[in-house]
N, C-alpha and C positions, 0 to 999 in steps of 0.2 A: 794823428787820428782826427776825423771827424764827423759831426752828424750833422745831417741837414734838416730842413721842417720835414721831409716827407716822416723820416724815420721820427722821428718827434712821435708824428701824430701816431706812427702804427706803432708807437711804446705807448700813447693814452691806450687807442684800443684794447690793448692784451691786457692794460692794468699795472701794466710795468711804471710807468708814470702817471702820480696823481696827487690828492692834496693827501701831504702831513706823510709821505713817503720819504724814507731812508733810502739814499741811491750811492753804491757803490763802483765807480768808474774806472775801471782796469785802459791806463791810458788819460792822459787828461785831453778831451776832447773839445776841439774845437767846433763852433757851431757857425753853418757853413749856409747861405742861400735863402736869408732868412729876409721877410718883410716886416716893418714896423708894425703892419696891421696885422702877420700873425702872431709876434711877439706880444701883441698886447691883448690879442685875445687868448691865445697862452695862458698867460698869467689870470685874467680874471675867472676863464674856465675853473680855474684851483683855487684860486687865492680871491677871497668876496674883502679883503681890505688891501687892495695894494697897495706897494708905494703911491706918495701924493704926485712925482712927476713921470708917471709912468708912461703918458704918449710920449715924452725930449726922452726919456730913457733908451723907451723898444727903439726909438728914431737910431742913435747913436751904435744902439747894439746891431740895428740890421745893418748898418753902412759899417759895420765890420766885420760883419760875417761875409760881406762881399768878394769883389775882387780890384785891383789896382788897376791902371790902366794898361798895363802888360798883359791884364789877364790872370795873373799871380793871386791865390788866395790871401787879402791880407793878413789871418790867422788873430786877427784881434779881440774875436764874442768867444766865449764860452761857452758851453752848455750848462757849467756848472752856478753860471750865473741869474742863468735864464731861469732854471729849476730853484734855485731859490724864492726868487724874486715871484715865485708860483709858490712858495709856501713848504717846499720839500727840503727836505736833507741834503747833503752832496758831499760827498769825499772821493777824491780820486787818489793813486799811484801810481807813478809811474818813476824812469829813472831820470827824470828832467823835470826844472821845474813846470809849476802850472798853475791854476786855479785851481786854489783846497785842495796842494796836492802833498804826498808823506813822501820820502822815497824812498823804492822798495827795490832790491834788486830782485828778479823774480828766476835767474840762475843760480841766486845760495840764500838768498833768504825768504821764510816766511812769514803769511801774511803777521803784522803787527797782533801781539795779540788785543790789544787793545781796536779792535778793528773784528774781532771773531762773532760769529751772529750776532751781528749789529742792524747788518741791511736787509730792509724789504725786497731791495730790486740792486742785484748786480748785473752791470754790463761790460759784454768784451765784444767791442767795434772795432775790430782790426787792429788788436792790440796781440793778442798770445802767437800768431805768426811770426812776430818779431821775438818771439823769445826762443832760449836751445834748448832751458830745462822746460819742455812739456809739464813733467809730470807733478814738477814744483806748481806753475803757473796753475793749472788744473786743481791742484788741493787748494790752493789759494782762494781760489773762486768759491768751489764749496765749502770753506770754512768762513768765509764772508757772510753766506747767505743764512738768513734766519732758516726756523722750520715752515715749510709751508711758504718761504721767498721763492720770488721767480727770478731767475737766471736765463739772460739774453746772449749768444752770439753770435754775429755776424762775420765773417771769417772769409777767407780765399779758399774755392774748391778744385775749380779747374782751370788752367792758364795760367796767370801771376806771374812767369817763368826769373822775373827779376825783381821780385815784389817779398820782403821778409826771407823768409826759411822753411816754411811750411804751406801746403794747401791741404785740408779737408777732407777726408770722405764722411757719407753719411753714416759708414759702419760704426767707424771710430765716436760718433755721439749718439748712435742708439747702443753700444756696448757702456757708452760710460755711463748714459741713463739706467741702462739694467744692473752696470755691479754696485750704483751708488742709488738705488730706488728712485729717482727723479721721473714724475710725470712728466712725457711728452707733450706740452699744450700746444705747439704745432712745429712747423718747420717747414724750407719751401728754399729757390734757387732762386735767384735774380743774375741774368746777365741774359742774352753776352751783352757786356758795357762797351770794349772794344776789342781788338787783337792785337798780337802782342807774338815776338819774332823768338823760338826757340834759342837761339844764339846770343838774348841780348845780355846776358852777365857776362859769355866768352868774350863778347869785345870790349867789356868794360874792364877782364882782368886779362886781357890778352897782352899789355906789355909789362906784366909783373910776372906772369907765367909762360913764357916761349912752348912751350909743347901745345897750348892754346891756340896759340898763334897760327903753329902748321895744320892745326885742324881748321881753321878759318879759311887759309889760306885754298883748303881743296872746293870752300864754295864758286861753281861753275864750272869745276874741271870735274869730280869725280858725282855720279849720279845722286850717290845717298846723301852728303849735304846737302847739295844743291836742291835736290826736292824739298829736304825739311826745314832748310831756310827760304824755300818759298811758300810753304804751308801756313796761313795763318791761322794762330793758337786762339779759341774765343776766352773771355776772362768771366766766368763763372763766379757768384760769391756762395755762400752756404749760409742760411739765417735759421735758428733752431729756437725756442723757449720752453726750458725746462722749470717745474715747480718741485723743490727740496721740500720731497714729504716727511724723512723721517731723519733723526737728527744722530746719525751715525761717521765714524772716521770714513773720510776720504780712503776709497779704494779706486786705486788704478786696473788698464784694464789687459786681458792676455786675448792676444789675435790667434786663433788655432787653425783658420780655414787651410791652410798650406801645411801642418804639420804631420808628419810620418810619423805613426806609435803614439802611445799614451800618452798624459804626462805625467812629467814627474810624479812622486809621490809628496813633495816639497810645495810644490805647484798648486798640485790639486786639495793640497790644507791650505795655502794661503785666499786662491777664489772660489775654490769650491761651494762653499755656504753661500757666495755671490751670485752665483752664474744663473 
């Protein structure tokens, strides 16, 4: 995962980042594109005593947020250093190491308790895509966040096709706003970034699965591949900031727009009082 200045600066905006904040980072992120001279204005905007070598510092920190001569991100700054070094908090999880990171599997366990409304400001920068337990990862976030925290995610909505396990819609986090009371303080689409070819996990698992294979094999002889491996896919992300107003259990959420009949009666005691 990674963030760059732009998104830096649109977390000062919201308030998500700032002096003497608690930040919670789903994912240990790398910080990506950065210049000495923003990193050090960064840090004074927050922080009125920084470190004493704080130009040789930002210097070091931006030539790693870079890239190698290949082009290759070299994955060396942090965010969580950065945000420091400005005077905040920072903890991250994830299931690899990292900068101030615990690790947490987010398919069987949850969050630490020692970690339970602790933070001002959680983020998920293309982190919960990559997990299978949704519903884990999701309690996880709101049980992180104080009352009155803001919660940030940035997420895949449309395209991705070989990108994590999950994309987006905006149903799925105005439902999870309404059964869990979270103000909406904004939310908004960015892309398209690039395009990206239906087909591209079939060819990456197409000699471990041979039924794969022969479906590949019909692009340019049969119509319907053939068009939809020529269609390009745009790659969409989904950025949402929600504010935890009131300090209740994590409730998941039920999709009804397609359901025949009522529900249950099981159902309708568990979100009912939610909805």
């Amino acid at each position: 995962m990674g963030i760059n200045m732009a998104s830096i600066k649109l977390m000062e905006e919201f308030g998500i980042l700032g002096a003497n904040r608690n930040v919670l980072d789903f994912g240990s992120s790398n910080l990506y594109d950065a210049t000495a001279a923003e990193i050090e204005e960064f840090v004074r905007r927050h922080n009125h005593r920084p470190r004493a070598d704080l130009a040789a510092w930002a210097e070091r920190l931006a030539a790693k947020s870079g890239k190698d001569t290949s082009g290759q991100a070299i994955n060396g700054a942090f965010v969580g250093e950065l945000l420091e070094a400005a005077g905040m908090g920072y903890d991250a999880i994830d299931i690899a190491a990292g900068y101030k990171t615990t690790i947490v599997d987010l398919n069987s366990m949850a969050l630490p308790r020692k970690m339970a409304k602790k933070y001002d400001s959680v983020i998920n920068c293309g982190t919960s895509e990559h997990i299978l337990n949704q519903m884990n990862v999701f309690a996880a976030v709101h049980a992180a966040a104080k009352t009155n925290g803001l919660i940030m995610h940035i997420v895949p909505s449309i395209g991705y096709v070989d990108h994590g396990y999950f994309c987006y819609t905006s149903r799925f986090f105005f439902d999870l706003a309404g059964y869990n009371h979270y103000e909406i303080v904004d939310m908004w689409y960015d892309g398209a970034l690039s395009n990206e070819n239906a087909f591209a996990s079939a060819r990456q698992y197409q000699s471990i699965f041979p039924a794969v294979s022969k479906r590949l094999d019909l692009i340019g002889m049969a119509e319907r591949e053939t068009r939809i491996d020529r269609t390009p896919i745009p790659t969409i992300s989904i950025s949402l900031i929600y504010r935890k107003k009131v300090d209740i259990p994590f409730m998941g959420t039920v999709e009804t727009s397609t359901s025949v009949g009522g529900l249950a009666t099981r159902l309708l005691r568990r979100y009912g009082s939610r909805r």
